[in-house]
N, C-alpha and C positions, 0 to 999 in steps of 0.2 A: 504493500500500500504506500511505503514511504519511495517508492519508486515512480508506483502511477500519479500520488501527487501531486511527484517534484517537476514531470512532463507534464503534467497540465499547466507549470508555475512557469513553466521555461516560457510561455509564451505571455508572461510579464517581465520581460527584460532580464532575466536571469539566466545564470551560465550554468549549463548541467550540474555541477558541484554546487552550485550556491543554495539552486530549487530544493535539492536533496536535503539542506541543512535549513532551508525554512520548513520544508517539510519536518525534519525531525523536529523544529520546533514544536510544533501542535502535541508531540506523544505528551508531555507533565499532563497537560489539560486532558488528555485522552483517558488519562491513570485515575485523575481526579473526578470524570465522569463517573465513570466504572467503580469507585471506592465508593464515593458519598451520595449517586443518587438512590443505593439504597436504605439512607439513614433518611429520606426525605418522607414528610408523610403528606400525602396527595388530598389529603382532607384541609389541607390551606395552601391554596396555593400562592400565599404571599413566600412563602418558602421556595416554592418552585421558581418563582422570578427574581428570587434576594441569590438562590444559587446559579441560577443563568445568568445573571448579568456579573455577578464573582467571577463565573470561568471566563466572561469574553474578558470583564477588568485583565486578569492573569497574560488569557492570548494576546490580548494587544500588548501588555507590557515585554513579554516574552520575545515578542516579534521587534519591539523597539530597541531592546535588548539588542538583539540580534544583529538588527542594523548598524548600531552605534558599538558595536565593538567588533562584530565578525565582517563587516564590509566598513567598517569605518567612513557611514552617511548619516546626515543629519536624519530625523524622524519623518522629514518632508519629503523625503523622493522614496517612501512606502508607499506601495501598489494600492492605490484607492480600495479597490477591490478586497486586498487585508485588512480593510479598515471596515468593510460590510459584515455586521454581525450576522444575517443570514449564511454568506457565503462563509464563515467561521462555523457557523453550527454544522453545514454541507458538511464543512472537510474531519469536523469533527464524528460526522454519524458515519463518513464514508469507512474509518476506521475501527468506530464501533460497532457496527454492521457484520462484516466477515466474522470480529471474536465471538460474539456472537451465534452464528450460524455455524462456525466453528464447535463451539461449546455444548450447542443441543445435540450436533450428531454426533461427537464422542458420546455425551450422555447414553446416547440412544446403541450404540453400539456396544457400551458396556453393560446394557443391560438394568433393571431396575434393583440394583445391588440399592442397601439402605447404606445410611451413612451411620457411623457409631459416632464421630462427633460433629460438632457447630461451632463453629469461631464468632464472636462476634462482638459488638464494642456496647462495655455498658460503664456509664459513668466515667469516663473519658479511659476507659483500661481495658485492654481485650481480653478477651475471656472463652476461654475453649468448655464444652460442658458436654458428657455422654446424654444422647439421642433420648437413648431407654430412660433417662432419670427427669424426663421433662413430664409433668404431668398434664398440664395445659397451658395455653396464651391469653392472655387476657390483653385487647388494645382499649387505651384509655387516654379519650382526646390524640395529643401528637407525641402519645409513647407509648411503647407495647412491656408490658410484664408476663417475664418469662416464670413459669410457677413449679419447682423441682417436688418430688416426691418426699425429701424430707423436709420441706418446708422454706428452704431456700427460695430466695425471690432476684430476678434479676431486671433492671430496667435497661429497654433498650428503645430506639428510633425508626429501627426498622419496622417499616410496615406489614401488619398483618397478612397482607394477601401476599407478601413475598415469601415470611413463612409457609404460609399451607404451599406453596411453589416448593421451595428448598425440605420442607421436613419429606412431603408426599405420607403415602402410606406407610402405617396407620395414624396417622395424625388427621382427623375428621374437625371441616367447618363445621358449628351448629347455630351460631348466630354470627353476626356483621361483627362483634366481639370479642366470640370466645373460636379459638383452636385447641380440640381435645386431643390427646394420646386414647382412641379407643382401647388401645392395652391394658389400659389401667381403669378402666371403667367399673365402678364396684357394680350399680344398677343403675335403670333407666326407665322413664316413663315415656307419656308422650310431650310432654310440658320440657322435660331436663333429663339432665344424666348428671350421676353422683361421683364425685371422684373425690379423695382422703376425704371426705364428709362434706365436701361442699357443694354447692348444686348450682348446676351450669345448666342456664336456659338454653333451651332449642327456639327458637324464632319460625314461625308460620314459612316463611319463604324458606328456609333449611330441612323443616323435619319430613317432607318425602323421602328426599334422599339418606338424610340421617337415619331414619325406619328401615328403611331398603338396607342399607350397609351394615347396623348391629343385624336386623334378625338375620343377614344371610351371611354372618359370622358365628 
């Protein structure tokens, strides 16, 4: 990618080696993508626009960077075109694109092996935690709480529907709130299911499919 879109760049005044190294410019912002838009929660999107206009602040300064010390030019003879934040999000999705597509077919080719752990960032500290010891998620407002078997609580950012993505099976939606471990399920009505004593509503729009999945367990 850092090849095709140092040739698309060539035809902004730049010399094969130079395109290549505006090109690598864009990868920090690429990293940056891919780390934190899934601490983002999509229930405000004043967050979604306070982190897009962060990553372009970043790409443009990274590019002026660039200018002013690897081609030793003032900021003013950067390619208009660098300076269009659409065409900055292009080059950014061009790259994010492939790892992606990348990423589902290995998945798919390994098969639906589980994971035993979870990496993930709570209270500014990463934090790895066994699959099996998660009892359910609870999301609340713009943070989710991770709920372990013995009692352990953990806060994170990440959005709920990314979990139900990454845990998969057996980890069952039952409401817009809760992700259960059905593993761990003591009992169940139609209303909730019980886990270490607490009772986890089922929401009207979830519990066909949540009926469907305990009784044909």
């Amino acid at each position: 990618m850092i090849v095709a879109i140092g040739l698309v760049q060539v035809s902004f005044s730049y010399s094969f080696v130079e395109a290549l190294f505006v090109s690598v410019c864009f990868l920090p912002c690429v990293l940056l993508v891919e780390y934190f838009y899934r601490q983002l929660s999509f229930r405000r999107p004043f967050d979604l626009l306070y982190f897009a206009l962060a990553v372009l602040f970043t790409q443009y300064l990274l590019l002026l960077l660039a200018h002013a010390l690897f081609f030793e030019e003032p900021a003013t003879k950067l390619p208009g075109v660098l300076l269009n934040p659409v065409f900055i999000w292009l080059v950014l999705f061009v790259y994010l694109a492939p790892m992606k597509l990348i990423g589902k077919y290995l998945s798919g080719k390994s098969g639906p092996e589980r994971k035993r752990f979870v990496e993930f960032v709570s209270d500014r500290r990463r934090v790895s935690v066994e699959v099996a010891r998660i009892a359910y998620i609870e999301s609340n407002d713009d943070e989710v709480w991770l709920y372990m078997h013995d009692g352990q609580s953990y806060r994170n950012k990440t959005n709920i529907t990314h979990w139900e993505r990454e845990l998969g099976d057996p980890f069952l939606r039952t409401h817009r709130s809760f992700l259960v471990n059905t593993e761990v399920i003591e009992r169940y009505d139609e209303s909730a299911v019980y886990i270490a004593g607490n009772r986890i509503d089922i929401s009207r729009k979830y519990r066909p499919a949540v009926q469907e999945y305990l009784e044909g367990r």
